[in-house]
C-alpha positions as CSV (number, residue, x, y, z in Angstrom):
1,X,-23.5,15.0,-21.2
2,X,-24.3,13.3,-24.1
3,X,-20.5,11.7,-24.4
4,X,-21.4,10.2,-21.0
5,X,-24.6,8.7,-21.4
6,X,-23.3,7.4,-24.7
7,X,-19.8,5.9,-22.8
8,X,-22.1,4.6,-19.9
9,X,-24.7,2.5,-22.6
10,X,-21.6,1.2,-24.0
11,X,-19.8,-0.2,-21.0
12,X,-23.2,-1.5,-19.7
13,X,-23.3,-3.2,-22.8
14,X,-20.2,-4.8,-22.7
15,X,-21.0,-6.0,-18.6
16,X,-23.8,-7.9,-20.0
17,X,-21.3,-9.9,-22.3
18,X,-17.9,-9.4,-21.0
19,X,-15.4,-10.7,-24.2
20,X,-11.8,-9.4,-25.3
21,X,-12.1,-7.0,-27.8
22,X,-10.3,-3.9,-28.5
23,X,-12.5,-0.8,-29.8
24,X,-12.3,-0.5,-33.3
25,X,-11.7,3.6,-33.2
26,X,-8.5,4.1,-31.2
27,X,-7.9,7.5,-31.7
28,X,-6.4,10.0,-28.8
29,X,-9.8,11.8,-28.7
30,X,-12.2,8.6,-28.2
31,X,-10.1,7.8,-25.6
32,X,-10.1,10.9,-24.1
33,X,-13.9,10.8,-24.2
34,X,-14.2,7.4,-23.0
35,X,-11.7,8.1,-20.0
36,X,-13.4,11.0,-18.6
37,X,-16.8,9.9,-19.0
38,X,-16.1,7.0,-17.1
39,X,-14.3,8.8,-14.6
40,X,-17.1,11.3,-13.8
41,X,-19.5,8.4,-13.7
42,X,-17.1,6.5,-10.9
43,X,-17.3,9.1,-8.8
44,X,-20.5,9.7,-9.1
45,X,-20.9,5.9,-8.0
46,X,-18.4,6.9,-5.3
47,X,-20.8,9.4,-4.2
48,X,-23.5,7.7,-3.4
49,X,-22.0,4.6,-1.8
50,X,-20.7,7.3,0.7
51,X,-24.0,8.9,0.8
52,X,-25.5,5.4,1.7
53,X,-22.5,4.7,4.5
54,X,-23.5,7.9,5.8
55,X,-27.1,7.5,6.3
56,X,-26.3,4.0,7.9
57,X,-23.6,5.7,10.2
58,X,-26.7,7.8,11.4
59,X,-28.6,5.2,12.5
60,X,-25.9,4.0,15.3
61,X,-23.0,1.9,13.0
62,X,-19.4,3.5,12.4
63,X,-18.1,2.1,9.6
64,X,-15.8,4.6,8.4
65,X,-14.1,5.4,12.1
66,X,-12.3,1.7,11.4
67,X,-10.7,2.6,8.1
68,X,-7.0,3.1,8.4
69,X,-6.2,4.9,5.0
70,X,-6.1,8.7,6.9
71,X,-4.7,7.4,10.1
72,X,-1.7,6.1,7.5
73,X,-1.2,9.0,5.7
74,X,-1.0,11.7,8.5
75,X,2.3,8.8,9.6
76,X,4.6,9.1,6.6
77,X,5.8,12.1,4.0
78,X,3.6,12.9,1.6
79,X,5.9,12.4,-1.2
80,X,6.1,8.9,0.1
81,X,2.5,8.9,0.7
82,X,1.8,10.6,-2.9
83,X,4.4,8.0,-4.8
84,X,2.6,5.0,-2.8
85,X,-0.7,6.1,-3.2
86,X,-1.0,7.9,-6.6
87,X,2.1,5.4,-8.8
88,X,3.4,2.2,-7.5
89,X,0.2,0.8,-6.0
90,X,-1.8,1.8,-8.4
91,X,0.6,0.3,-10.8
92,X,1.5,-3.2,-9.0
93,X,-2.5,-4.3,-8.9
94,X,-3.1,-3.3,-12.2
95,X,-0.3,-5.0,-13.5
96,X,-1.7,-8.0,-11.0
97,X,-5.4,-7.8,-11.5
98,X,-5.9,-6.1,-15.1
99,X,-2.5,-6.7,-17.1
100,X,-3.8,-10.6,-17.5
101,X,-7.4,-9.8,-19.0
102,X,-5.9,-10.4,-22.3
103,X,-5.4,-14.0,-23.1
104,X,-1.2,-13.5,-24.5
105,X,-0.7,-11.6,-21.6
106,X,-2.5,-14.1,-18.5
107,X,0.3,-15.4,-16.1
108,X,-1.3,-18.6,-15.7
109,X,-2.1,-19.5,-19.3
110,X,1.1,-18.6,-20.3
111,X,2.7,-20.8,-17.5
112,X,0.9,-23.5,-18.7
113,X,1.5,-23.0,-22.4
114,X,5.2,-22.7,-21.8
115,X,4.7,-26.5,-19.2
116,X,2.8,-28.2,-22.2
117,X,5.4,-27.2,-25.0
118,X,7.6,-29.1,-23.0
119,X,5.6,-32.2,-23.5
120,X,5.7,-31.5,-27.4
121,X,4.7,-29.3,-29.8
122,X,1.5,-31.3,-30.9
123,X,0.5,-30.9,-27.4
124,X,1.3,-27.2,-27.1
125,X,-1.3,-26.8,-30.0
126,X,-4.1,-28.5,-28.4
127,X,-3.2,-27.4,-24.9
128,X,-3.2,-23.7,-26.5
129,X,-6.3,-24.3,-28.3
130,X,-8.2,-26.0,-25.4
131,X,-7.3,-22.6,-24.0
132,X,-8.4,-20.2,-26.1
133,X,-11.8,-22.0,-26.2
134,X,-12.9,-21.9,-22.5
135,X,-11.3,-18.6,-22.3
136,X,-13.4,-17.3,-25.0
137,X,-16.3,-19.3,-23.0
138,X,-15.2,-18.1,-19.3
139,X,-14.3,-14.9,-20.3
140,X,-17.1,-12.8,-18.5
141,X,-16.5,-15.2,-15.4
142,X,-12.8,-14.1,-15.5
143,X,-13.0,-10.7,-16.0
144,X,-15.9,-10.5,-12.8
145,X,-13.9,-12.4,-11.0
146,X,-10.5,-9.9,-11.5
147,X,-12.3,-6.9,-10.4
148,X,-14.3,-8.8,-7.1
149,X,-10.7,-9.6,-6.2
150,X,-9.9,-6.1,-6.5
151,X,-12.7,-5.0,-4.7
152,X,-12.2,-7.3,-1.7
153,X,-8.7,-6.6,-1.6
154,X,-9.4,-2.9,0.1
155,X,-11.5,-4.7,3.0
156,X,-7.6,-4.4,4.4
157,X,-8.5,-0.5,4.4
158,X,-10.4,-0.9,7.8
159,X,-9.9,-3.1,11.4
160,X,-11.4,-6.0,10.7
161,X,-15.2,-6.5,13.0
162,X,-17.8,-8.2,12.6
163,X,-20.1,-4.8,11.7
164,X,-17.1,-4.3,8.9
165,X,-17.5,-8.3,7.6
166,X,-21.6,-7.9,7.5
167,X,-21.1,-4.6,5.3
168,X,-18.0,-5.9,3.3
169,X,-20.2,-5.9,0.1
170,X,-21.0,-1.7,0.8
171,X,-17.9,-0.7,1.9
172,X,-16.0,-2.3,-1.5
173,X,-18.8,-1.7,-4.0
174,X,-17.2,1.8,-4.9
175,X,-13.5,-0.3,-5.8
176,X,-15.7,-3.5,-7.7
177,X,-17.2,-0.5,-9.9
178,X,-13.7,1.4,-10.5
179,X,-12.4,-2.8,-10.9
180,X,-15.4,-3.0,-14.1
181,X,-14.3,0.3,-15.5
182,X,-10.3,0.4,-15.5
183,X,-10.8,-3.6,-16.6
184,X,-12.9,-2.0,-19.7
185,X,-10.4,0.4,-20.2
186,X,-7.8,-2.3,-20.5
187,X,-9.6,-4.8,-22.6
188,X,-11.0,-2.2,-25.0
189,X,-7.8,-0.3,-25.1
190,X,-4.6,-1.0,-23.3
191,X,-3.0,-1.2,-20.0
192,X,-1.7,1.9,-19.4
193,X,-4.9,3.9,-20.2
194,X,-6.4,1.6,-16.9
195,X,-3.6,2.5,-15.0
196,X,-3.8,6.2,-15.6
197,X,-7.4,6.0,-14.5
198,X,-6.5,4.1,-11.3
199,X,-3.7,7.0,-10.6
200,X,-5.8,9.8,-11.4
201,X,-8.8,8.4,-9.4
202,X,-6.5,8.2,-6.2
203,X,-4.7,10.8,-7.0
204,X,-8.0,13.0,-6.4
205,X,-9.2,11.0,-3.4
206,X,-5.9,10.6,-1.6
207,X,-3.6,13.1,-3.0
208,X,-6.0,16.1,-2.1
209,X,-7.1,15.3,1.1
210,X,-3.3,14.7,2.0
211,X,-1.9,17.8,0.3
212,X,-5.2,19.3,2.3
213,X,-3.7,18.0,5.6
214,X,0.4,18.8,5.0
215,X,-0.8,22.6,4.5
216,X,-2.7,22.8,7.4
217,X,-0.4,21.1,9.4
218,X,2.8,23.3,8.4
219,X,0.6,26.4,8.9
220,X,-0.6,26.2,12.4
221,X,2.0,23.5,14.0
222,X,3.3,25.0,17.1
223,X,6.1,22.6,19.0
224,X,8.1,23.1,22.2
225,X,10.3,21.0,23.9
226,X,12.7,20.8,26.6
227,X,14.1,19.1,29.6
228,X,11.0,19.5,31.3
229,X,8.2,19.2,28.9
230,X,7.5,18.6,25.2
231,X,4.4,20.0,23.4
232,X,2.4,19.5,20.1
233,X,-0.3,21.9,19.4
234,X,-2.1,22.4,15.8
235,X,-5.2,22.8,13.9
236,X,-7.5,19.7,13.3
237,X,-7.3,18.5,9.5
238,X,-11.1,18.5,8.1
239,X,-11.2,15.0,7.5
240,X,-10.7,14.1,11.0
241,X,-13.1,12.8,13.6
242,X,-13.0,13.3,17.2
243,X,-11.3,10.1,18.5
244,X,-10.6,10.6,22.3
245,X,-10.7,13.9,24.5
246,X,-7.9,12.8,27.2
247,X,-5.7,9.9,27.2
248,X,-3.7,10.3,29.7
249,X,-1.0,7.5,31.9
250,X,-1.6,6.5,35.6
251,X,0.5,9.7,36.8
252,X,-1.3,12.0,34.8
253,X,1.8,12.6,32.7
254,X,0.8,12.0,28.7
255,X,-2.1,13.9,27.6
256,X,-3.3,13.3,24.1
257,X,-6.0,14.9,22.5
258,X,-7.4,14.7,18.9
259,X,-10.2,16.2,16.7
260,X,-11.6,18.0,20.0
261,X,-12.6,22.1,20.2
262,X,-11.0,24.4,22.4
263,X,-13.7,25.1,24.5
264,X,-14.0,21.6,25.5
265,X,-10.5,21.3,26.2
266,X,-10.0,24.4,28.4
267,X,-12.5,23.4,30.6
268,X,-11.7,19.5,30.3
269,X,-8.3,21.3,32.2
270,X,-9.9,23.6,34.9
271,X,-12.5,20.6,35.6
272,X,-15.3,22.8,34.7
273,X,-18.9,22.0,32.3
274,X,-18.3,23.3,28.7
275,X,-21.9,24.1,29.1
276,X,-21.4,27.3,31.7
277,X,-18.6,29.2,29.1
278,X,-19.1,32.5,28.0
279,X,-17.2,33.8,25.1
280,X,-15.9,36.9,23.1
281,X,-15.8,34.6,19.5
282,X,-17.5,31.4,19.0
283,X,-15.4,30.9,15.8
284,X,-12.7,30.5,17.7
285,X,-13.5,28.7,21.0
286,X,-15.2,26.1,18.9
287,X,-12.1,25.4,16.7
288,X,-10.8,21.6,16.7
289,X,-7.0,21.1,17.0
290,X,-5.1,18.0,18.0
291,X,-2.6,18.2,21.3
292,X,0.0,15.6,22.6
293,X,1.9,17.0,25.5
294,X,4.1,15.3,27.7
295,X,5.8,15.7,30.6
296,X,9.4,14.9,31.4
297,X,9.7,16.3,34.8
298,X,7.7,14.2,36.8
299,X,6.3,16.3,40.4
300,X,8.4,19.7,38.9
301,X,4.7,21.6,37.5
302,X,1.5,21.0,37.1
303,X,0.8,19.6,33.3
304,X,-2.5,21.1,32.9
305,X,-1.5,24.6,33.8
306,X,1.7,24.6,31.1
307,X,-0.7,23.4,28.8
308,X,-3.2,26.7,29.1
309,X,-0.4,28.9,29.0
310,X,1.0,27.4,25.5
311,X,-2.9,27.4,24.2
312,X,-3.5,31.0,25.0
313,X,-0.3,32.2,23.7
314,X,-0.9,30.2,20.4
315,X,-4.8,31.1,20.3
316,X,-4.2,34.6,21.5
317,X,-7.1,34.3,24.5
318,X,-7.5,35.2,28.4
319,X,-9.9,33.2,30.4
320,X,-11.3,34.0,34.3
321,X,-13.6,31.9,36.2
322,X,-16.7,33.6,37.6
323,X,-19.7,32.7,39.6
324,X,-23.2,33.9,38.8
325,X,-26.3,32.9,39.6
326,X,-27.8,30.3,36.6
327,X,-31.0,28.5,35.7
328,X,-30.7,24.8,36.0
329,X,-33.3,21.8,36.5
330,X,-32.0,19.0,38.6
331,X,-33.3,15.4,37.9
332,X,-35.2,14.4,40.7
333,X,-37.0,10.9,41.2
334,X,-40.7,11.0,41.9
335,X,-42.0,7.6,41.5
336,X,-39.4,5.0,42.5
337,X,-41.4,2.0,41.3
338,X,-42.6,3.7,38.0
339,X,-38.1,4.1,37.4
340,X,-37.6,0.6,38.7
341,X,-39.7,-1.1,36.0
342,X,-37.2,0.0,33.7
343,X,-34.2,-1.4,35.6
344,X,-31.7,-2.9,33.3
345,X,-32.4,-6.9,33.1
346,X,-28.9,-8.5,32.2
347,X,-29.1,-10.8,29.3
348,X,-26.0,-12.8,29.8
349,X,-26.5,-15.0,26.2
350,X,-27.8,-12.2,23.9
351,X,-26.5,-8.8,25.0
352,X,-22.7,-7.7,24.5
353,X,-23.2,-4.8,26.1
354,X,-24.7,-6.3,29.2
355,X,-22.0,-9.1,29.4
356,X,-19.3,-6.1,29.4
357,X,-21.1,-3.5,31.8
358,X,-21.0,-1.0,28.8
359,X,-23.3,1.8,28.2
360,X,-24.9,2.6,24.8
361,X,-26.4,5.7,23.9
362,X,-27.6,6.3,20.0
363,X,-28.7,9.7,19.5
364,X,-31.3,10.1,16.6
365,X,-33.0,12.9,14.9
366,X,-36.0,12.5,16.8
367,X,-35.0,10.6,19.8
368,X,-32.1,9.1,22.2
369,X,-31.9,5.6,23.2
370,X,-29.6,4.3,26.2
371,X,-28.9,0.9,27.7
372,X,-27.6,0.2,30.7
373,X,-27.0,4.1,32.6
374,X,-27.4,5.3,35.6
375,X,-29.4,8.7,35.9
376,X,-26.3,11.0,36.2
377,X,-25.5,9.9,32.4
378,X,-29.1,10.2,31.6
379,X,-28.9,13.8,32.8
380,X,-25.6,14.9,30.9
381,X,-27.3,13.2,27.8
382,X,-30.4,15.4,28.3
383,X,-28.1,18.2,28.6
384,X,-26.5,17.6,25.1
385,X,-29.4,16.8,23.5
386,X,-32.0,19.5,24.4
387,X,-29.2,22.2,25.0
388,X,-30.3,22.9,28.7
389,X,-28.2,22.8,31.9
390,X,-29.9,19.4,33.9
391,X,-27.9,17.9,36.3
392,X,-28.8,15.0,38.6
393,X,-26.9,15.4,42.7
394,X,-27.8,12.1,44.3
395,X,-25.3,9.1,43.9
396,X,-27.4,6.4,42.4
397,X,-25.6,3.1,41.3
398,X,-28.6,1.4,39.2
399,X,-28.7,1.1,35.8
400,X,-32.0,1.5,33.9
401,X,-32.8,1.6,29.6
402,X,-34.4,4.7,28.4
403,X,-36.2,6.1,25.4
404,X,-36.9,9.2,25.1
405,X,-38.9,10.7,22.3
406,X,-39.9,14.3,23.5
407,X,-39.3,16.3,20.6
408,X,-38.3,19.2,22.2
409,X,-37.2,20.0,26.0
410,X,-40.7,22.0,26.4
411,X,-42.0,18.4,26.1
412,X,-39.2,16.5,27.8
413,X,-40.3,16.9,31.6
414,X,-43.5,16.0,30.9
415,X,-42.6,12.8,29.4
416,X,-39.5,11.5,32.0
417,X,-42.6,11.9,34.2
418,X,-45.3,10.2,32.7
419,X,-43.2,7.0,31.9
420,X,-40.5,6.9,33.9
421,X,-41.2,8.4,37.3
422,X,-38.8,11.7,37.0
423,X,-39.2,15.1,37.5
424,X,-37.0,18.1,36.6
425,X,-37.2,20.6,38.5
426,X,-36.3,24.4,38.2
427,X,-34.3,26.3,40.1
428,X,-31.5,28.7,40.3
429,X,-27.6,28.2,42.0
430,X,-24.8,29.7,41.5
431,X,-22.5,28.3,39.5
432,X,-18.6,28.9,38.1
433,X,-18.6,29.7,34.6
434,X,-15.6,30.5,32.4
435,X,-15.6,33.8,30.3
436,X,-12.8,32.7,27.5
437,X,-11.8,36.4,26.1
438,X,-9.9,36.3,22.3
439,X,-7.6,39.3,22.7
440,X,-7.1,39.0,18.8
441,X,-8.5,36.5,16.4
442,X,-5.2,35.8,14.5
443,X,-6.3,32.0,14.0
C-alpha cells in the first residue's frame, strides 16, 4: 500500500508539470513497483467511472447497451480477437500516440528537422533549437493533448447518439486516465514498459470476459440443421443484456432470441403470461440462453412447436398446461373525467416521443413513470412492478401519462384511485397456467 500511495504522489506530481525526463533509478524492481501500482490504481479509476455509468443507467439512460466492443468479439475467433485486442492494437496507438512523447522520437519534429536541413545546415541548427525551446515550453500541452486524443479515440466503441456525445467526457475518462499513466510510463521509462501496460490492461478487460464467453459457448452449444430447419440453442454469456425477446420475418419464419430466460420464452411460444408458471426448479426456468432458429421448409411444421421439443431435450423439462382457479384484480375505470385530465397532450416541438407515438416507461426504486400508454400497458407494468397478476379487459385506445409512487401494491389501489380515477378490483377466474417439470437438472 505504501508502494502505491508513494507511485500515485509521484505521478500526480509529474501531472502538475508535465516535462521529459527519465527516472533516475531504472532498475527492474522500481519498475516493477511503479508498473503495478499504477495498474491497480487504473482500475480502480476504471471502477468507479463504471460505478458512476451505472448509477446514471438507473435513472433511465443506457449508455453501455450502444457500445459495440462485446457485440464484436462474440463475431470473430478469439485468437483473432485476443491478437487484436491484447498486441497489435495496443501496440499501433502506442506507437501513434506515446512513441512521439520524446522530442528525438516525434514524427513531426523530426519531419521538419529533416525539411529544414535541406535549406542548410545553419538553418537546421536554429530550426532544431527553436524546437527544443517550445517543446520544452509546450511540453505539458503536448503530452495532455496525446492522451485526450487517446481518450476520444474509443468514442468509436459505441453507436454514435446524441445521449452518447452529451456523456463523451464519462464514457472516455477511464482511457484519458490509462492515456496519463502509460504516457508516464513512456516518458519516465521507455516505450515498451507503456505498451505492456496497455496489453496487460486489456488483456484483463477483454481477454477475460472473451475467454469467459468461448467456454461457455463450447460447453452448452447445441446446433441442428437440416433440410427443413436449422437451430442454435446455448447458454447466455454473463456479460450480456437482454436485447430483444422475438425477432421474427413477416411469415413467422426466423426467430431470434437473445439474453432472455426460459420461462419467458416457453410461454412467449404457447402465447401464455410468464406470470401464471408453476415450476419444479427456479434455477433453471430462470436461466438466460440465446436461440436463432430458422425455418427452411416454409408451411411443412409449425416453428414454435420444433423449437419446444429441441429446448426440452437440451434442458431436460416437461411442461402441461392447466387451468385453476387464480386471484387477479382487473383495472377498472371509476371516474372517467378524474383519467381524462391526464390524457396525453402531444407536444409536437419539444417531445420526441410524442412526435413518434412511442411509449416510455422508467422504472425507479421508488416509483414508475410512463408517457404516452394506454391502460392495458399500464396494467402489465403494474404487474411487473408490484409482482401481482392485474390485467385490464376493455379495449381502450387513449393514451394518458402516469406516475405512480405507491410504495408497495398494499398502497397501489388506493392511489390509482385517488389521482387518477381507477380501481382494481378483486376477483377470482380461472386461468391456464403452465407447470414446467425439470426431469433432471443436468444444466
Amino acid at each position: 500500500m505504501q508502494t502505491i500511495i508513494k507511485t500515485f504522489k509521484e505521478f500526480t506530481k509529474f501531472l502538475k508539470n508535465p516535462i521529459e525526463l527519465r527516472d533516475s533509478n531504472q532498475s527492474f524492481q522500481q519498475k516493477r513497483k511503479v508498473f503495478l501500482s499504477l495498474l491497480v490504481i487504473d482500475f480502480l479509476v476504471a471502477g468507479i467511472i463504471t460505478g458512476i455509468v451505472a448509477i446514471i443507467e438507473v435513472f433511465g439512460l443506457n449508455l453501455t447497451e450502444s457500445n459495440n466492443v462485446m457485440k464484436v468479439l462474440e463475431q470473430f475467433p478469439i485468437w483473432l480477437m485476443l491478437s487484436l485486442g491484447i498486441i497489435i492494437i495496443p501496440f499501433v496507438e502506442e506507437f501513434v500516440l506515446r512513441f512521439p512523447l520524446r522530442f528525438r522520437c516525434n514524427f513531426l519534429v523530426r519531419l521538419i528537422i529533416l525539411l529544414s536541413s535541406m535549406t542548410g545546415r545553419r538553418n537546421k541548427i536554429k530550426i532544431t533549437i527553436s524546437l527544443q525551446r517550445f517543446w520544452r515550453r509546450r511540453y505539458g500541452n503536448i503530452f495532455y493533448l496525446f492522451a485526450m486524443l487517446f481518450g476520444l479515440l474509443h468514442i468509436a466503441n459505441y453507436e454514435v447518439s446524441l445521449v452518447i456525445l452529451l456523456f463523451t467526457p464519462l464514457l472516455v475518462a477511464s482511457q484519458f486516465v490509462g492515456g496519463l499513466m502509460m504516457g508516464y510510463l513512456r516518458v519516465r521509462y521507455n516505450f515498451m514498459l507503456g505498451f505492456l501496460f496497455h496489453a496487460v490492461f486489456n488483456g484483463i478487460v477483454i481477454g477475460v470476459p472473451l475467454i469467459s464467453m468461448h467456454i461457455t459457448t463450447e460447453k452448452w452449444n447445441f446446433e441442428e440443421e437440416n433440410c427443413y430447419y436449422s437451430i442454435k440453442i446455448k447458454e447466455a454469456s454473463i456479460f450480456e443484456k437482454q436485447s430483444s425477446i422475438f425477432t421474427t420475418t413477416i411469415d413467422g419464419d426466423t426467430i431470434n432470441v437473445k439474453g432472455t430466460s426460459l420461462n419467458t420464452i416457453i410461454n412467449e411460444l404457447l402465447g401464455k403470461d410468464e406470470y401464471l408458471t408453476e415450476t419444479n426448479n427456479l434455477q433453471s426456468v430462470n436461466k438466460k440462453i440465446n436461440l436463432i432458429f430458422i425455418n427452411h421448409a416454409k408451411g411443412i411444421f409449425e416453428s414454435k412447436d420444433i423449437i419446444l421439443e429441441k429446448l426440452s431435450k437440451v434442458y431436460n423439462f416437461d411442461f402441461e398446461i392447466l387451468n385453476k382457479e387464480q386471484t387477479v384484480w382487473k383495472l377498472i375505470i371509476q371516474d372517467t373525467s378524474k383519467l381524462m385530465q391526464h390524457k396525453t397532450k402531444t407536444q409536437v416541438d419539444t417531445n420526441l416521443y410524442f412526435q413518434n407515438n412511442t411509449s416510455k416507461i422508467v422504472e425507479w426504486s421508488d416509483k414508475i413513470e410512463l408517457e404516452y400508454v394506454d391502460l392495458s400497458t399500464l396494467a402489465h407494468s403494474l404487474k411487473t412492478y408490484y409482482k401481482e397478476y392485474i390485467l385490464f379487459a376493455d379495449n381502450d385506445k387513449n393514451r394518458f401519462d402516469f406516475t405512480i409512487t405507491a410504495k408497495d401494491f398494499s398502497s397501489v389501489a388506493n392511489f390509482i384511485d385517488q389521482n387518477y380515477g381507477l380501481l382494481l378490483e378483486k376477483t377470482m377466474i380461472e386461468c391456464e397456467y403452465v407447470n414446467i417439470i425439470f426431469r433432471e437438472n443436468k444444466k
